[in-house]
BAFI-3210 file (N, C-alpha, C; in Angstrom, 3 decimals, decimal comma, padded with zeros to 6 digits):
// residues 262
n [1|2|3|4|5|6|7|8|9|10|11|12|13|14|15|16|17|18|19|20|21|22|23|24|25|26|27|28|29|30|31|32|33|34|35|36|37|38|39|40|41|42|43|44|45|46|47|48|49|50|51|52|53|54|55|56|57|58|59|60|61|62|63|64|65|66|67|68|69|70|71|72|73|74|75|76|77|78|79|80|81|82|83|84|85|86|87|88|89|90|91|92|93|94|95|96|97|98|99|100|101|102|103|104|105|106|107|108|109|110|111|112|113|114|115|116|117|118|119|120|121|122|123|124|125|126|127|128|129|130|131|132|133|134|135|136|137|138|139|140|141|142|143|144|145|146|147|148|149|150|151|152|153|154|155|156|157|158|159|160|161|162|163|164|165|166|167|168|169|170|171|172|173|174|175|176|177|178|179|180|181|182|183|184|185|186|187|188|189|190|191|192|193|194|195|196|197|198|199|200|201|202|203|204|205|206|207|208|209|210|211|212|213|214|215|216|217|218|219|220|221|222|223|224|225|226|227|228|229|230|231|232|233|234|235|236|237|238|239|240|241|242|243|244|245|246|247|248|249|250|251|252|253|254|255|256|257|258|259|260|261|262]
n.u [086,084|086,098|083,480|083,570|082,279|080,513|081,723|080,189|080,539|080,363|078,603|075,802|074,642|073,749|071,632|072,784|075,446|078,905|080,937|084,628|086,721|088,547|091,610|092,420|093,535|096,810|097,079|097,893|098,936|099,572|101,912|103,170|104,664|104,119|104,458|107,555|108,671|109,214|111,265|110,122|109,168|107,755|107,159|107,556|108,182|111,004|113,201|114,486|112,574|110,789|112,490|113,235|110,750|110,225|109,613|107,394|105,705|103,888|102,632|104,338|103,384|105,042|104,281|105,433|106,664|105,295|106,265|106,185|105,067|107,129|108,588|108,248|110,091|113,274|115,457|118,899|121,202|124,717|128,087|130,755|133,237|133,908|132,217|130,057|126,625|125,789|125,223|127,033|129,911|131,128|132,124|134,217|137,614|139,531|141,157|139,562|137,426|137,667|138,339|135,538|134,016|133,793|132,192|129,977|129,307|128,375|126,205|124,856|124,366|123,682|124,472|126,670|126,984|129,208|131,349|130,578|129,557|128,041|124,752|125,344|124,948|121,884|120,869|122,278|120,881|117,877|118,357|118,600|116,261|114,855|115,563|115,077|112,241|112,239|113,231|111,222|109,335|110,261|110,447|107,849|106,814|108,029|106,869|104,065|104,720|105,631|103,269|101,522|102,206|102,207|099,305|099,221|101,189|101,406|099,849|100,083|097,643|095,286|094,083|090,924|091,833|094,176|096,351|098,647|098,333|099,996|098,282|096,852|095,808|092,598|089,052|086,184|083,088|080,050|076,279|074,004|071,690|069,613|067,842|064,554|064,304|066,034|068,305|071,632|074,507|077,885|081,172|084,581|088,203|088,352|090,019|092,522|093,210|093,466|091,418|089,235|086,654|084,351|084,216|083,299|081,332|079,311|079,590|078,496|075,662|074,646|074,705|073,191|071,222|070,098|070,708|073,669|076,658|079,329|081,181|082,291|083,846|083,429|086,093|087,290|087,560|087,781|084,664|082,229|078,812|075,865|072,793|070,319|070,516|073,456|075,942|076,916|076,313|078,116|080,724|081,337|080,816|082,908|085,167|085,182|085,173|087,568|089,219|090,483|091,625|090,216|090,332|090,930|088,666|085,829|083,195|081,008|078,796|076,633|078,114|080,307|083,608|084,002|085,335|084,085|083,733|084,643]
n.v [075,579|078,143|080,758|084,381|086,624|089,035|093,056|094,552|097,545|099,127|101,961|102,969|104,150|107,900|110,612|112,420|111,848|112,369|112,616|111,300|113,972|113,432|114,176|116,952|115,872|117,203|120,353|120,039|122,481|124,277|126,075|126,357|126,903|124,177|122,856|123,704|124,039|121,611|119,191|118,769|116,095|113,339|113,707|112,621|113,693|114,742|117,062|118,845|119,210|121,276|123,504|123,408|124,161|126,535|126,869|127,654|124,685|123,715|120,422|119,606|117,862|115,859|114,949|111,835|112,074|110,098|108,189|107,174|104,083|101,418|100,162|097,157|094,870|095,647|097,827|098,033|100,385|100,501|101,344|102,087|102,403|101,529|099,875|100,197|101,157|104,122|106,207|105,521|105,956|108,138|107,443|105,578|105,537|108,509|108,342|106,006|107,800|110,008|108,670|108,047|110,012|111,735|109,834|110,187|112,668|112,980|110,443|111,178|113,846|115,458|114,298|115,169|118,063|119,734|119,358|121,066|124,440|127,611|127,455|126,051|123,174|123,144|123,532|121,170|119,184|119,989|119,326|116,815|116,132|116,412|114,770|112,350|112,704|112,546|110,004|108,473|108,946|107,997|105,451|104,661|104,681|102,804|100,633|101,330|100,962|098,250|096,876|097,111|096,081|093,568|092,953|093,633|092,150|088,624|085,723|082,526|079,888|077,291|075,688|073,616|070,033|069,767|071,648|073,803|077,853|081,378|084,138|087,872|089,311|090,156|091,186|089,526|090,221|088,835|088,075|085,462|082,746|080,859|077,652|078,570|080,438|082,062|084,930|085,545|086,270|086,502|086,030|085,911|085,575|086,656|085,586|085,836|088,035|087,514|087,754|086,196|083,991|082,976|084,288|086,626|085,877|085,968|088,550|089,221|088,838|089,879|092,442|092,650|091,350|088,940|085,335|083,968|082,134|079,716|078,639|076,367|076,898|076,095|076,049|075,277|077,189|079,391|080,876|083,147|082,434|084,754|085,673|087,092|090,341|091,441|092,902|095,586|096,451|095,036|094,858|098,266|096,961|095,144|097,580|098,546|097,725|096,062|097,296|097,083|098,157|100,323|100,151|097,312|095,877|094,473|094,266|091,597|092,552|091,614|090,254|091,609|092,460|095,219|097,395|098,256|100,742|103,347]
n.w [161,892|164,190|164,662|163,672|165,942|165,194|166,714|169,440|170,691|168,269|168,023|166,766|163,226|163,215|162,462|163,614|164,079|164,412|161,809|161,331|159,684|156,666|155,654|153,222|149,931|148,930|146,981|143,527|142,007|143,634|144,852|147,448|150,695|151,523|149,286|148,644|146,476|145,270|145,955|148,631|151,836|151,312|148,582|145,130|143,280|141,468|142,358|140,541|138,757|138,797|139,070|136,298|135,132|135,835|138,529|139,206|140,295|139,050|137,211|134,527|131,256|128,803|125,873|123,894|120,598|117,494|115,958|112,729|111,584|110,724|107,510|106,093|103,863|105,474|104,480|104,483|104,535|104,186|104,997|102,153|103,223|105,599|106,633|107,747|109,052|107,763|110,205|112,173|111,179|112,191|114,619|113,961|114,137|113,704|111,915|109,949|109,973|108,002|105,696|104,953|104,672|102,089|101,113|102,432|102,300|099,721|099,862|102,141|103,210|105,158|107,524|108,190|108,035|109,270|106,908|104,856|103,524|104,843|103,603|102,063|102,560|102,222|100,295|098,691|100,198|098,938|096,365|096,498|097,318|094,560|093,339|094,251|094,145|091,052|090,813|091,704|090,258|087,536|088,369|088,718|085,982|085,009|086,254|085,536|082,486|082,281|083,380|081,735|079,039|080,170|079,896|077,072|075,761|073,749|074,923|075,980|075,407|076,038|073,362|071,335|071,320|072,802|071,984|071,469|071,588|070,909|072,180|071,475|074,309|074,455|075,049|074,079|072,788|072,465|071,452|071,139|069,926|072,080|072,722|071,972|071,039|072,868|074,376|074,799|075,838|075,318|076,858|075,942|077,227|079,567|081,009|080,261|081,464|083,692|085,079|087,638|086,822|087,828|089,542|088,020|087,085|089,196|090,078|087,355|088,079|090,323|089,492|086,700|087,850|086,287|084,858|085,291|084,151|084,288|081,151|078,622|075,151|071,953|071,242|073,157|075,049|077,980|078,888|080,388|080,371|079,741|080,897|078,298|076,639|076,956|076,309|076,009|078,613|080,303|078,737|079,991|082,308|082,604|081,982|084,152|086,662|087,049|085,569|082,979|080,249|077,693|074,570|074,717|074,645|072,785|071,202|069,270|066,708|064,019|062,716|063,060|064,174|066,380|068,399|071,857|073,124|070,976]
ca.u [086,613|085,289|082,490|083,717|081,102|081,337|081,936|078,997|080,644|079,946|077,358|074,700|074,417|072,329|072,146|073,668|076,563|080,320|082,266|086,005|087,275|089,778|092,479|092,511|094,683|097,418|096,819|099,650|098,809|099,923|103,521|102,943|105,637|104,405|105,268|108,706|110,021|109,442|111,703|109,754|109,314|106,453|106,910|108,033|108,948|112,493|113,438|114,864|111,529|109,892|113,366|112,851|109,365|110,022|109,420|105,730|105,272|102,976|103,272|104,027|103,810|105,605|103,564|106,251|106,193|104,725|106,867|105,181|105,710|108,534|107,991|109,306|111,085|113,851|116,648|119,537|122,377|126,166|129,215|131,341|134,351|134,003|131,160|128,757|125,590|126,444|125,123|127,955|130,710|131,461|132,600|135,625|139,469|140,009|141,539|139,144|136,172|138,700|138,063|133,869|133,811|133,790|130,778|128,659|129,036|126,957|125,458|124,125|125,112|122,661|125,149|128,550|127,055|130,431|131,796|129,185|129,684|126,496|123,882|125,581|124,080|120,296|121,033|122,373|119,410|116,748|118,603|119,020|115,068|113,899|116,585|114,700|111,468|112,301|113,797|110,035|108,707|110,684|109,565|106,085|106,678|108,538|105,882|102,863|104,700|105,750|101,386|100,602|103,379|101,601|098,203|098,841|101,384|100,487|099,930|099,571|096,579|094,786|093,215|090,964|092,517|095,069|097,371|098,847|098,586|099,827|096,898|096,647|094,950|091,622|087,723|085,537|081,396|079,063|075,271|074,090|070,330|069,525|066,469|063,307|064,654|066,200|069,163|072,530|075,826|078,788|082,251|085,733|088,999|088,647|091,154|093,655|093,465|093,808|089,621|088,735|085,252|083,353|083,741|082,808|079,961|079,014|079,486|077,220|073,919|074,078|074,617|072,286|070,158|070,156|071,743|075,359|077,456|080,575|080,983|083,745|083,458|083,523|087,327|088,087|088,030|086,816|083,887|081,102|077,429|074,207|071,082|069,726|071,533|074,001|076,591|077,453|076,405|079,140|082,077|081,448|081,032|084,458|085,952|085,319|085,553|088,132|090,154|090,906|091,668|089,029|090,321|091,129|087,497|085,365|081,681|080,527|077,568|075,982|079,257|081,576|083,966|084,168|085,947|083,004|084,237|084,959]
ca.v [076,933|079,065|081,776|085,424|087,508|090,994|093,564|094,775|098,425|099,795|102,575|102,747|105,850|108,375|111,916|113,625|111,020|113,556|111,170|112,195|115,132|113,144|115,624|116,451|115,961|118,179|120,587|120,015|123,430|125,116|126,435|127,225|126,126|122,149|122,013|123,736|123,653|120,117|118,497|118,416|114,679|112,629|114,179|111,808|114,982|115,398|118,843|119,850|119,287|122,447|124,313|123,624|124,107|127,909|126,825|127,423|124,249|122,933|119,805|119,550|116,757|116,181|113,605|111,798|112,043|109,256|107,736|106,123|102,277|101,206|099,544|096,063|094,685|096,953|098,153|098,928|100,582|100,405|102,917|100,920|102,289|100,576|098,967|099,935|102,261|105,726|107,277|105,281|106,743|109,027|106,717|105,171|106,143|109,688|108,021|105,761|108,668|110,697|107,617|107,716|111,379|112,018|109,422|110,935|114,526|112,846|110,090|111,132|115,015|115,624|113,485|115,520|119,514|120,378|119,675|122,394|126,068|128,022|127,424|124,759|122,323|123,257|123,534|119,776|118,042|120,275|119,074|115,227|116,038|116,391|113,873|111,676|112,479|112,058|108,771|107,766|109,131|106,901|103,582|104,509|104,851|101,762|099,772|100,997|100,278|096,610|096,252|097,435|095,055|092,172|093,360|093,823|090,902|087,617|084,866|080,872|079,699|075,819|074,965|072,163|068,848|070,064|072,565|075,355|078,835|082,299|084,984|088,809|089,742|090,986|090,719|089,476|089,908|088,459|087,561|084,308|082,406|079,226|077,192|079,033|082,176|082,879|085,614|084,621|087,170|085,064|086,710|085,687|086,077|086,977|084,624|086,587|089,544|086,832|087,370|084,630|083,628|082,710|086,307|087,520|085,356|086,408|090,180|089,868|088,330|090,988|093,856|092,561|090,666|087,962|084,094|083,901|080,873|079,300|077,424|076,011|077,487|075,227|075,821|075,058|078,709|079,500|081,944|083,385|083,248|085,824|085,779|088,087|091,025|092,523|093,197|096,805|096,616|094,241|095,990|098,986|096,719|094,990|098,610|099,848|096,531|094,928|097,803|096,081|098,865|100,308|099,363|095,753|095,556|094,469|093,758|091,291|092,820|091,787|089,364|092,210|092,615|096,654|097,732|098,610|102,177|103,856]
ca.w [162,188|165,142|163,993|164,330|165,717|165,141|167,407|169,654|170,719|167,762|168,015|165,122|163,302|163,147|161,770|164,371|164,010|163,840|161,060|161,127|158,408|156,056|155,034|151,555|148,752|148,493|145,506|143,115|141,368|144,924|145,223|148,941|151,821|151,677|147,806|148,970|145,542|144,602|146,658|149,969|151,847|150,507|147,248|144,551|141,867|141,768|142,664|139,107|137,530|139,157|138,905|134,553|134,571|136,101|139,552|140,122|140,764|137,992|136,274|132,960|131,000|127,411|125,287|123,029|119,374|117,573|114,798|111,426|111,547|109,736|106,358|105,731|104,495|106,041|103,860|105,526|103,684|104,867|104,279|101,241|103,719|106,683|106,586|109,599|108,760|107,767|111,084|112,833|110,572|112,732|116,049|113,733|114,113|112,952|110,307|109,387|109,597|107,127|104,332|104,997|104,485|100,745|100,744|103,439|101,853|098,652|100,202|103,399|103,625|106,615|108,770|108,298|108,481|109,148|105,271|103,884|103,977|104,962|102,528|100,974|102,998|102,443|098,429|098,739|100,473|098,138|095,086|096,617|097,103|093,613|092,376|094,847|093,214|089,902|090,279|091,904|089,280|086,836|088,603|088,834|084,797|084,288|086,923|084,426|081,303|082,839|083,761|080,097|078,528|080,387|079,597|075,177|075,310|073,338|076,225|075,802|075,833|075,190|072,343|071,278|070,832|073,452|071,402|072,183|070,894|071,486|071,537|072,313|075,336|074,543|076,137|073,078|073,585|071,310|071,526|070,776|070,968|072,226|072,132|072,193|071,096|074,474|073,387|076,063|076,032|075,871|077,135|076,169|076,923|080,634|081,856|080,103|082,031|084,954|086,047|088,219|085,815|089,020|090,017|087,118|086,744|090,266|089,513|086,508|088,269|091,187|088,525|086,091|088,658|085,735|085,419|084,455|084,428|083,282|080,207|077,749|074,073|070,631|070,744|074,649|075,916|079,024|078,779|080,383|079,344|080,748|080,103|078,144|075,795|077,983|075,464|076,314|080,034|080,020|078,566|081,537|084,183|083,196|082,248|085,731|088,065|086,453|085,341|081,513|079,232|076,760|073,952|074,554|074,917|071,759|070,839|067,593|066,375|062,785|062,229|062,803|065,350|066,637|069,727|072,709|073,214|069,920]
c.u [085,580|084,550|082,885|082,494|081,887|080,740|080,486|079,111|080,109|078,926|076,512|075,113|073,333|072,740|072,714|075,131|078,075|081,219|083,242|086,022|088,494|090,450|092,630|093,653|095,787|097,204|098,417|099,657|099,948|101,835|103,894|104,313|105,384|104,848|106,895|109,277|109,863|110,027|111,659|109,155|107,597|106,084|107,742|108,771|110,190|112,344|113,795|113,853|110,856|111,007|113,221|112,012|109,119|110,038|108,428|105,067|104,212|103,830|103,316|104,334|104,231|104,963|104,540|105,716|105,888|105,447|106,149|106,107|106,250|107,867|108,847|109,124|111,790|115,224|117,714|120,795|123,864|127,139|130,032|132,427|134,861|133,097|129,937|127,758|126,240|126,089|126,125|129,307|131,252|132,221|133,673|136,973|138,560|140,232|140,586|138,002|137,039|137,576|136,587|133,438|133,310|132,323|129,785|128,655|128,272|125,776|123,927|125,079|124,515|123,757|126,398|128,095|128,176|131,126|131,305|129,780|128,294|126,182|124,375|124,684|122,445|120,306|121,210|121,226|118,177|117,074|118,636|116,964|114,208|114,679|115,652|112,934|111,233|112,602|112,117|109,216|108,493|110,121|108,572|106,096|107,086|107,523|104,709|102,765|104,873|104,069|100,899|101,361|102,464|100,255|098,070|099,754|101,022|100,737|099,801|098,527|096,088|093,885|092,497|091,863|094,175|096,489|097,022|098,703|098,681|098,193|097,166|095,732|093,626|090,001|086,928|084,181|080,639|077,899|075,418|072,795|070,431|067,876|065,588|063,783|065,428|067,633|070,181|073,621|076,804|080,704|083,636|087,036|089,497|090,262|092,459|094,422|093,751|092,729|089,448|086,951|084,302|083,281|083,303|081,576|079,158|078,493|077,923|075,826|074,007|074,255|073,320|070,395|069,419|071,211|073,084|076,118|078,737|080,578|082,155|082,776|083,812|085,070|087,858|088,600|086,981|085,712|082,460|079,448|076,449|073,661|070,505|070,859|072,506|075,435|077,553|077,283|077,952|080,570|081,926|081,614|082,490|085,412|086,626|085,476|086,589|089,145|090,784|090,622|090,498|089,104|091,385|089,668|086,599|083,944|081,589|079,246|077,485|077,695|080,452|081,829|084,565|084,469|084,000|083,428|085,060|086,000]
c.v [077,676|080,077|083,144|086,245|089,226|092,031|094,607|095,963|099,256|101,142|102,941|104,358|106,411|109,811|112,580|113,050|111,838|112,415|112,138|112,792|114,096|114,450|115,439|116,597|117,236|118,921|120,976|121,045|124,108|125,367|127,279|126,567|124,307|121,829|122,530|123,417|122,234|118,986|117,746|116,249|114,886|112,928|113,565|112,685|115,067|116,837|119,570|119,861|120,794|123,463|124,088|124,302|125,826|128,106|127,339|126,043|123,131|122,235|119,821|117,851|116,763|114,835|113,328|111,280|110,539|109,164|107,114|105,056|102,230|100,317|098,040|095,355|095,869|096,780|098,789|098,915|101,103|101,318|101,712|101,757|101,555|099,980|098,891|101,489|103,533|106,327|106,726|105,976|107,239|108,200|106,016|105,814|107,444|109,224|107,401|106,440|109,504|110,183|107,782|109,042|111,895|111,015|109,659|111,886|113,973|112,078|110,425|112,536|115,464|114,977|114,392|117,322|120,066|120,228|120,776|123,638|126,230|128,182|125,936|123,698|121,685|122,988|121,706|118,758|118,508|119,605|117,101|114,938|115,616|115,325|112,380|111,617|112,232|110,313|107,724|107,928|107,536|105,891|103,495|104,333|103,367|100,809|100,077|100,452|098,400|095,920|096,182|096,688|094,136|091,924|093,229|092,789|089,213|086,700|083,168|080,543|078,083|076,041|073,585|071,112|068,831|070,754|073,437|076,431|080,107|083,277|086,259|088,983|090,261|089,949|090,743|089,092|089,829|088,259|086,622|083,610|080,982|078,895|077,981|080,370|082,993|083,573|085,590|085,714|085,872|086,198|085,852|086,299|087,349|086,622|085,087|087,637|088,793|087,240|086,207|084,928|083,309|083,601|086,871|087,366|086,439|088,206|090,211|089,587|089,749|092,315|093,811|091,719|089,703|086,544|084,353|082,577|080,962|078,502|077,356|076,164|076,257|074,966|076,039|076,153|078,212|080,787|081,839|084,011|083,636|085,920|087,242|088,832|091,798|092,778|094,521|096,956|095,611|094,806|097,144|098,246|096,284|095,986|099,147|099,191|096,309|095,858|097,694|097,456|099,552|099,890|098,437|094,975|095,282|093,851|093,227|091,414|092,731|090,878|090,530|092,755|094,703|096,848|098,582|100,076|102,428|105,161]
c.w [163,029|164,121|164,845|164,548|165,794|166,399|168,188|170,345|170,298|167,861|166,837|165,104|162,970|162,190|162,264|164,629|163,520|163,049|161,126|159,724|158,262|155,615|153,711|151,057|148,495|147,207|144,637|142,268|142,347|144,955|146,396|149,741|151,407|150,610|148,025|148,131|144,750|145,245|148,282|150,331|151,272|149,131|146,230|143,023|142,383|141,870|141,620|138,449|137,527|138,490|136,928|134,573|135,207|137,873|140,529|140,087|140,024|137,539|135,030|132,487|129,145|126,620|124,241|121,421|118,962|116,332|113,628|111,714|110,868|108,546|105,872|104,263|105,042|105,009|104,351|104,740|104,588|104,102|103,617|102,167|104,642|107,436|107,601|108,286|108,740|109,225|112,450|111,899|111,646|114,397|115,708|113,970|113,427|111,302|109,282|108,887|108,236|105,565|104,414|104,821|103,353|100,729|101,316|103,204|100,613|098,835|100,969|104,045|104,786|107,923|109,012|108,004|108,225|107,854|105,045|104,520|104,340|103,638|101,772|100,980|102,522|101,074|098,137|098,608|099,500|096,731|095,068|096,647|095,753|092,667|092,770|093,920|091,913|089,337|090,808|090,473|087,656|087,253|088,084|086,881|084,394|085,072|085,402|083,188|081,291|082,215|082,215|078,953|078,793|080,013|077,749|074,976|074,953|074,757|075,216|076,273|075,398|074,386|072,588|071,099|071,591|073,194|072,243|071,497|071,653|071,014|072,556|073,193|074,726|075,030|074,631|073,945|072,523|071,994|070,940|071,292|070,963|072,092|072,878|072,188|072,043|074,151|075,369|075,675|076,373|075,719|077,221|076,253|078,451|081,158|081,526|080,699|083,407|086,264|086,156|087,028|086,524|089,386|089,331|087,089|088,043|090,190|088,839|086,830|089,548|090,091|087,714|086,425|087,228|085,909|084,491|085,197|083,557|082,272|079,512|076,295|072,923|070,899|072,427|075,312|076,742|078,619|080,033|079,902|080,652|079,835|079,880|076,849|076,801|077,653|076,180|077,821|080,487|080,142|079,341|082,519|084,009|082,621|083,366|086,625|087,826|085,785|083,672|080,266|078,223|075,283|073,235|074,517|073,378|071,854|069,324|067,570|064,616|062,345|062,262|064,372|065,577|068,118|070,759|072,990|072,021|070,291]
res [x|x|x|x|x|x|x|x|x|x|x|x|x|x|x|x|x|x|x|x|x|x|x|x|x|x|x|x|x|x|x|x|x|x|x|x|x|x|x|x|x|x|x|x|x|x|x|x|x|x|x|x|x|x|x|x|x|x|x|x|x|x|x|x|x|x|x|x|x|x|x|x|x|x|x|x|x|x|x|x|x|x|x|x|x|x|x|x|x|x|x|x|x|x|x|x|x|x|x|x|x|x|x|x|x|x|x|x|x|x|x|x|x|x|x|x|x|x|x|x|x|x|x|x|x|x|x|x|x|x|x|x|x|x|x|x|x|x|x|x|x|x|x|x|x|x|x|x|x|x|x|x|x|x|x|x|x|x|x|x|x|x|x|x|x|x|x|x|x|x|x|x|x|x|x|x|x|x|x|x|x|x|x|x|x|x|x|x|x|x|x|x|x|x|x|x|x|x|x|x|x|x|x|x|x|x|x|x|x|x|x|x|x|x|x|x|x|x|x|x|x|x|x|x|x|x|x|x|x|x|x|x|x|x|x|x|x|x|x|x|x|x|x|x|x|x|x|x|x|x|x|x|x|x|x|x|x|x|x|x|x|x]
***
């Protein structure tokens, strides 16, 4: 390929060098002759925008609202008359809107205005309001009693020799020494509450910055033992990590078993 050389006219510059004046930017504040309204050439604004906006000329701009994300699944409820979403209702026959009427004045009174006298309306939706909160209410009541059902009901659990037995939920904490005097915390009755025992363990060496492990008990429970007495540090940490009732919680001290929070 040939070599372009470049052009040897040019004249260098200097300081006394006149560069051309670019023309500036139209100012789109200006509502002089060249904005002419909006509709002048080279101007990409339609002409009714200025004529809204008062017709000086400024833009406006409208930032659109921002919806909350929808929640899925999605529940989508249908008119038992003719079967499309209540906010179609209204695009059936005469006749058939007639029949969808009576259930969109209790259902979904916001859609049909025109039923309601004045005031009626507003009385409706405030009363469909607190009907609405009450019935949350209820869940949230029947959800905690459900959690606290599963929490004080007996569970199945293994035994030695591979039986079965039911047993109530609760967190039993004893001491216990091994050789050379060395005094060990031994915790059962996690696994009920459905604590992973490797987390727990885990938990209790960064809390107590002592060792904790897993072990299997005389009678084939799972438990965990820590070093040291940590009895009552214990029952707080799994009050307050772990959420487990206060008293389902128990300490055996002196051969007797006494709930850890009295």
């Amino acid at each position: 390929m040939a070599a372009v050389s470049a052009p040897t006219d040019v004249p260098a510059a200097t300081e006394d060098t006149a560069w051309p004046t670019l023309p500036s930017a139209p100012d789109a504040t200006a509502g002089g002759a060249d904005g002419g309204g909006g509709g002048g050439e080279g101007d990409d604004t339609p002409a009714g925008d200025d004529a809204e906006s008062g017709g000086s000329g400024t833009a406006t701009t409208t930032t659109p609202a921002t919806n909350a994300p929808p929640s899925y699944p999605l529940v989508v409820e249908y008119c038992p008359m003719c079967g499309l979403p209540p906010e179609f209702c209204r695009y059936n026959t005469n006749s058939v809107f007639a029949k969808c009427k009576p259930w969109l004045r209790e259902a979904h009174p916001a859609l049909v205005p025109e039923l309601f006298e004045e005031g009626e309306l507003e009385a409706k939706l405030a009363a469909m309001a607190v009907d609405a909160e009450a019935a949350a209410a209820s869940a949230n009541r029947a959800a905690d009693a459900a959690v606290a059902s599963s929490l004080t009901g007996p569970k199945l659990v293994k035994r030695a020799g591979g039986r079965s037995a039911r047993v109530n939920p609760e967190i039993v904490i004893h001491t216990d020494q091994r050789k050379g005097r060395k005094q060990v915390t031994i915790v059962m009755g996690l696994d009920l509450f459905d604590i992973k025992l490797a987390d727990a363990a885990r938990a209790c060496k960064k809390a107590f910055a002592s060792g904790a492990t897993v072990a299997k008990s005389a009678d084939n429970r799972d438990t965990v033992e820590i070093q040291g007495t940590r009895a009552h540090e214990f029952a707080e940490l799994v009050r307050e990590k772990y959420k487990v009732p206060s008293e389902l919680i128990f300490i055996v001290e002196a051969k007797s078993k006494k709930r850890a929070f009295p």
